[in-house]
N, C-alpha and C positions, 0 to 999 in steps of 0.2 A: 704627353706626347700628342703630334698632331695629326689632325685627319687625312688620311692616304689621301691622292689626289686623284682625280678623274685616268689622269694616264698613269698611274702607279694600278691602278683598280682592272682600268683598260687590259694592260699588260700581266695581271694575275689571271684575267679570264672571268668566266664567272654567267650566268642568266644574262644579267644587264646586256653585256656586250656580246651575246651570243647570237648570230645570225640565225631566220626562224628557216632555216633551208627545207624543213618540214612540209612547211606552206606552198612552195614553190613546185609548180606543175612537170617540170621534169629540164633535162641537161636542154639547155638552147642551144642549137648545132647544130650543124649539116651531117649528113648521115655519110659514111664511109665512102669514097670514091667505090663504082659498083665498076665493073670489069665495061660491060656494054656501056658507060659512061664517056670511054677512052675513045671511040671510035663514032659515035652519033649520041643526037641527043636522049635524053629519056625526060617524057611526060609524067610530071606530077599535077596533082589536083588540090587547091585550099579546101580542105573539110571545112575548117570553121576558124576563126579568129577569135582567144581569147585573149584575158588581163591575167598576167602575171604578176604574183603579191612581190611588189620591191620594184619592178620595173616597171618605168615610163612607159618606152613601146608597148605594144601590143605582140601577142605572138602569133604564126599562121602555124595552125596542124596540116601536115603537106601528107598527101599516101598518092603510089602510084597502083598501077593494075596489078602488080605482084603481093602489094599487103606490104612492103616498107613504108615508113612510118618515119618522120622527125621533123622537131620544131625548130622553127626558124623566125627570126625578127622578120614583122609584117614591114615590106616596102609602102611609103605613101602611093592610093588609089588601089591597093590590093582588096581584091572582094571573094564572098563564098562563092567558087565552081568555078573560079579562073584556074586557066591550066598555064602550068612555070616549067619550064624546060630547065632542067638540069644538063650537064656534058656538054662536050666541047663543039658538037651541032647545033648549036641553039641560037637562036637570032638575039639581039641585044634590044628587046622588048623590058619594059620595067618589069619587075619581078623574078626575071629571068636569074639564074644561075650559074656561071659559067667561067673557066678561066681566066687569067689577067690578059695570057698572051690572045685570047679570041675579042677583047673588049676594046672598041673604037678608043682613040686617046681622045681626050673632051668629055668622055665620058663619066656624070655622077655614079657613084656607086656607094655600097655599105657595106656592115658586115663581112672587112675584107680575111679571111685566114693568115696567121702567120709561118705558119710552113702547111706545105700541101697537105689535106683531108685532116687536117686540128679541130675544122668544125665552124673557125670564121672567132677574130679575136677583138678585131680593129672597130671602129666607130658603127656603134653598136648602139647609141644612144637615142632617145625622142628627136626627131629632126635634123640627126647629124645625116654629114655626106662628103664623099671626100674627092679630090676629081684626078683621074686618071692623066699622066702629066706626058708621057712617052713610053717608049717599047725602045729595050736594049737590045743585043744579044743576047745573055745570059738571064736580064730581070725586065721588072716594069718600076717606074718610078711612078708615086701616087703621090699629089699632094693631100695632106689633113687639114680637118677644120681651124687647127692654129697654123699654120701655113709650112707647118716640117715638111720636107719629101725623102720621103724613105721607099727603100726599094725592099721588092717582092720578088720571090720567085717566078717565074712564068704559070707553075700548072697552081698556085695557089688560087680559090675560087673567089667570088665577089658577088652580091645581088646588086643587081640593075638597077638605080634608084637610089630615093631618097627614104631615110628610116621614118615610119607615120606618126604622127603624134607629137609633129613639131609646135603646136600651140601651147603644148600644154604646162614650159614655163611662164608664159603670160597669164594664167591663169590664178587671181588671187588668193590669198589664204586670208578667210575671213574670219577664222576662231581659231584661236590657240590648239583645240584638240584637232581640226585639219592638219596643223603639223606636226602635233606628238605622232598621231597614226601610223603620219609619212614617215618619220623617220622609225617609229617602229619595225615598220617593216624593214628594213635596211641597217637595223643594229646598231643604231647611231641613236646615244643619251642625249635626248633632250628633257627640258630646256638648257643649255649651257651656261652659265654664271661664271663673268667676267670674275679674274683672278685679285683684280682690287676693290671687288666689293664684298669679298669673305672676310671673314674675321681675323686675326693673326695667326693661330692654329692652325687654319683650313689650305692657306695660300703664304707663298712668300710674300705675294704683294697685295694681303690683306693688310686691314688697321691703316692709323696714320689718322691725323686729323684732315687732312685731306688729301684727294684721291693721286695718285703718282703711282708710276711706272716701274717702281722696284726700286730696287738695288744692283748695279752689277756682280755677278757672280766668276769667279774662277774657272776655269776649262777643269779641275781638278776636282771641284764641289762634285758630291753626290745625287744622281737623276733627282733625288726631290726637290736638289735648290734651283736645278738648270731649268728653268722654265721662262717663255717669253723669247726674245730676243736675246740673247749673250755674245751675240759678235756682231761687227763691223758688218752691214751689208755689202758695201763694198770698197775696198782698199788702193792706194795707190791717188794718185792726182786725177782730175775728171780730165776729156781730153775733148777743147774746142773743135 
């Protein structure tokens, strides 16, 4: 019999592919809409900017004068002892906090929520940023970094800005264990071993005196033969 495959393995569970959430310094999210949020703004303060194991960004530890507390993706240019306004009072300063329907249209923004106080869902990443496209009645329309615009609610929140730490896909991997580490952290087997240079056993489209692409398989074949490509990308006449 042959050797389970990486996504037969994937899909049983197991260490390998177990996310180390252990490591990770706690929920990244904005903290509960607070009552006094609704009506003026409220001052928080960046205690300190750490690194979170798995992510790119960086994270800001934010407390205001009452002792709330929650981490949030650092904006690019955010520093220790800057103060970020949270609610619907707050001027549209980077780092700032604050509703879709209070944020000028033109406006970059991050970390947008997909339904009000979730905590912030949307482009969340090292150097993403998405730009504020219009104001509806009912929503906001935002574009994303792949150019979709999808609408939001009004009281859904967004930081002001750009997400920090946008260099650091140009930044080389100079030794192989640079990126077992990386993906360690992130639950992701590496190195990954193309399926036509395993043995016959190991892969469908192992073996063969030289290297090819498989076999076509059946829509009816069982997950271990469905691998690669098995349909048409796309169907129909192309259209001048």
């Amino acid at each position: 019999m042959g050797k389970r495959q990486v996504l037969q393995r994937r899909g049983r569970g197991g260490s390998v592919f177990k996310a180390p959430s252990w490591n990770r310094i706690g929920r990244v999210k904005y903290h509960p809409i607070l009552p006094e949020e609704k009506t003026s703004s409220l001052e928080f303060m960046i205690k300190d900017i750490v690194h979170d194991p798995g992510r790119g960004a960086p994270v800001a530890i934010v407390r205001n004068k009452s002792g709330v507390t929650s981490l949030m993706v650092a904006p690019e240019g955010a520093f220790v002892g800057q103060k970020i306004c949270f609610g619907a009072g707050s001027f549209s300063d980077v780092g700032n906090v604050l509703p879709l329907m209070k944020i000028p249209e033109g406006t970059l923004i991050c970390n947008i929520e997909g339904k009000p106080s979730d905590g912030g869902r949307y482009v969340r990443s090292a150097g993403g940023y998405a730009t504020l496209v219009s104001h509806s009645a009912g929503n906001v329309l935002v574009q994303f970094p792949s150019g979709l615009v999808k609408p939001f609610d009004n009281m859904c929140r967004a930081t002001v800005g750009i997400v920090a730490s946008g260099g650091i896909v140009e930044k080389p991997m100079l030794k192989a264990g640079v990126s077992y580490h990386k993906f360690k952290a992130r639950s992701v087997k590496y190195p990954r071993v193309r399926g036509k240079a395993m043995s016959p056993y190991a892969h469908p489209h192992g073996g063969g005196g030289h290297p090819t692409g498989g076999r076509p398989v059946k829509r009816s074949a069982p997950p271990g033969q469905k691998v690669g490509i098995i349909a048409s990308r796309r169907t129909g006449r192309r259209k001048k």
